[in-house]
C-alpha angles and dihedrals in degrees: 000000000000091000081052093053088049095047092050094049088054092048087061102060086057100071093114098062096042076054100049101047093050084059092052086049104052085031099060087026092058089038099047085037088054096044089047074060104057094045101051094064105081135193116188114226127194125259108241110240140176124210127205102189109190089167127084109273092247144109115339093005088058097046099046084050103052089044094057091045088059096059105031132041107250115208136205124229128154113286095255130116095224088049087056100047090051096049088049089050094046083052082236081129130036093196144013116210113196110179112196132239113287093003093148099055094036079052094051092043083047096239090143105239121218108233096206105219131177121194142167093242096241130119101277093058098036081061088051089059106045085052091054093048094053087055098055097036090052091048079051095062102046092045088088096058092072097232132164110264082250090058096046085052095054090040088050089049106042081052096050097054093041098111130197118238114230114193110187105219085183112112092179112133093235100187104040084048095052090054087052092056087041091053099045085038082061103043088060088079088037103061088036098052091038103048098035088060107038089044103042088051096050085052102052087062087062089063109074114126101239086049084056102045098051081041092059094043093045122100088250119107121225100244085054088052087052092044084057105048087050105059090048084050100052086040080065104042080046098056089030082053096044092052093061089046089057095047093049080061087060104041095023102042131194097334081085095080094065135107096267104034068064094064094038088057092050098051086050092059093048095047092051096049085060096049080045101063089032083064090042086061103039081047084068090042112050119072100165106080084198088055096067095074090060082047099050088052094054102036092034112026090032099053086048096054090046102036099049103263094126101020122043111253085238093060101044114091120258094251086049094056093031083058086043094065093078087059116079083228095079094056095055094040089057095050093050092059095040087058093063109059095040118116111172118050096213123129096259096065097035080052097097098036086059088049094048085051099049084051080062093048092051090048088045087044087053093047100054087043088053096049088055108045080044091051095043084057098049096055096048080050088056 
């Protein structure tokens, strides 16, 4: 009881960086959450082209020009290579047409005219392209049919506007579930950060050397002490986890009482069991109270940066997420994305998620081994 009311007394005087930390998290969640916002709405704009017609303005070459115009923003510069060029390096342009002379009668003989182009390789003109290609390729395959170069046109054009219908059988919420991965991605630095430095801290009172002392020559035995220390330790990552959930109700909404708010729950408790007993270890480590906020930046900061808290996993390199695999983060970011895009709950598809969270539990499992056996050493040194 006595090692609880310490431990109590020294929690106290951690209030700032609880503090801290909960602003850092609404602050980067409503931004990131604001900004998701932003990018999911979407206005198509025109690639910028510019067309050198050396043909008649007839048949074919007219078609092909005036679909083109109405996809694309043609625009008019004075007929001069130079002039071009310059418009194409200065990304004035995306893309340059030039049809050759007599394209639409070499088309219609099937002698396979070569349309030059010139292009700045982006996605604008990668989607010029792609428009130009479907037109030819669909005149190819008419050709055959021997029809009048009237006929080729109408059969170009009623392909062209024949449109696929797409129906979405997903019923996920996309978007509140991506606030809900943004969020728990953001709560991995958080309850690192968090716990590392409050407990560590805490710990590191336990270590004076008198307190030691009186603690060695005592009746309790070490693993007791650890038990201990540990309860009061997990009393505090509960109330430290259940602060964050309660806070997901408020930014996140109902959509927490899901399913898989549910999951996303669950992978936060588990995660934080592991940061808990981490802590629990460094805690033993670390003598120097100066020396946690280097460790903070390299544990916390750095397993954000690696494990996809501050930069989206698609978007990390391959070597970055294959290094990432040896930190417990990983294992809770990727839970968290593959939560939301599920959209059965079988075993089949909750399958991975278990398996990340038994990873966690291994890692949690390591760490309180490792206190001990470091513990038990400490005390034989003494």
């Amino acid at each position: 009881m006595t090692i609880f009311k310490t431990f109590l007394k020294v929690l106290n005087k951690c209030k700032a960086p609880i503090l801290l930390y909960t602003v850092i998290l609404i602050f980067f969640t409503s931004f990131n959450m604001k900004t998701n916002e932003n990018t999911m709405s979407f206005s198509p704009s025109k690639p910028k082209i510019i067309i050198v017609n050396k043909d008649e303005f007839v048949g074919v070459t007219k078609d092909l020009i005036t679909y083109l115009s109405t996809h694309c923003e043609v625009v008019e510069i004075e007929n001069i290579e130079e002039k071009r060029n310059d418009a194409l390096f200065y990304r004035s342009v995306n893309f340059i047409v030039e049809i050759p002379q007599n394209f639409h009668k070499d088309l219609l003989s099937k002698k396979n005219p070569t349309i030059s182009i010139k292009s700045l390789h982006d996605y604008a003109s990668s989607l010029v392209n792609r428009m130009l290609e479907r037109y030819l390729n669909i005149a190819n395959s008419y050709l055959n049919l021997e029809l009048t170069e009237e006929e080729l046109i109408g059969k170009i054009n009623e392909t062209l506007t024949t449109e696929v219908k797409v129906e979405i059988k997903s019923e996920l919420d996309t978007e509140s579930l991506n606030k809900m991965a943004l969020y728990f991605n953001f709560t991995n630095y958080c309850i690192l950060a968090g716990t590392i430095y409050v407990l560590c801290l805490i710990l590191s009172s336990f270590k004076n050397k008198s307190i030691q002392k009186r603690t060695i020559i005592s009746s309790i035995p070490y693993k007791k002490y650890n038990r201990i220390l540990l309860f009061s330790n997990s009393l505090f990552a509960f109330l430290f986890w259940l602060f964050y959930i309660l806070l997901s109700l408020v930014l996140i909404g109902k959509n927490m009482f899901t399913m898989h708010g549910l999951f996303y729950i669950l992978n936060s408790f588990v995660f934080t069991f592991c940061a808990l007993t981490l802590s629990f270890l460094l805690g033993n480590i670390v003598t120097n109270k100066n020396a946690l906020n280097g460790i903070i930046n390299v544990i916390a900061l750095g397993s954000s940066f690696l494990c996809g808290t501050f930069v989206p996993m698609e978007w990390l390199p391959n070597s970055v997420l294959f290094i990432a695999h040896v930190l417990p983060s990983y294992y809770f970011i990727k839970t968290n994305e593959i939560l939301k895009t599920l959209e059965v709950f079988d075993f089949e598809s909750l399958k991975p998620i278990f398996l990340n969270m038994g990873v966690l539990l291994l890692f949690a499992l390591g760490f309180v081994i490792g206190t001990n056996i470091l513990s038990k050493k400490k005390q034989k040194l003494a």
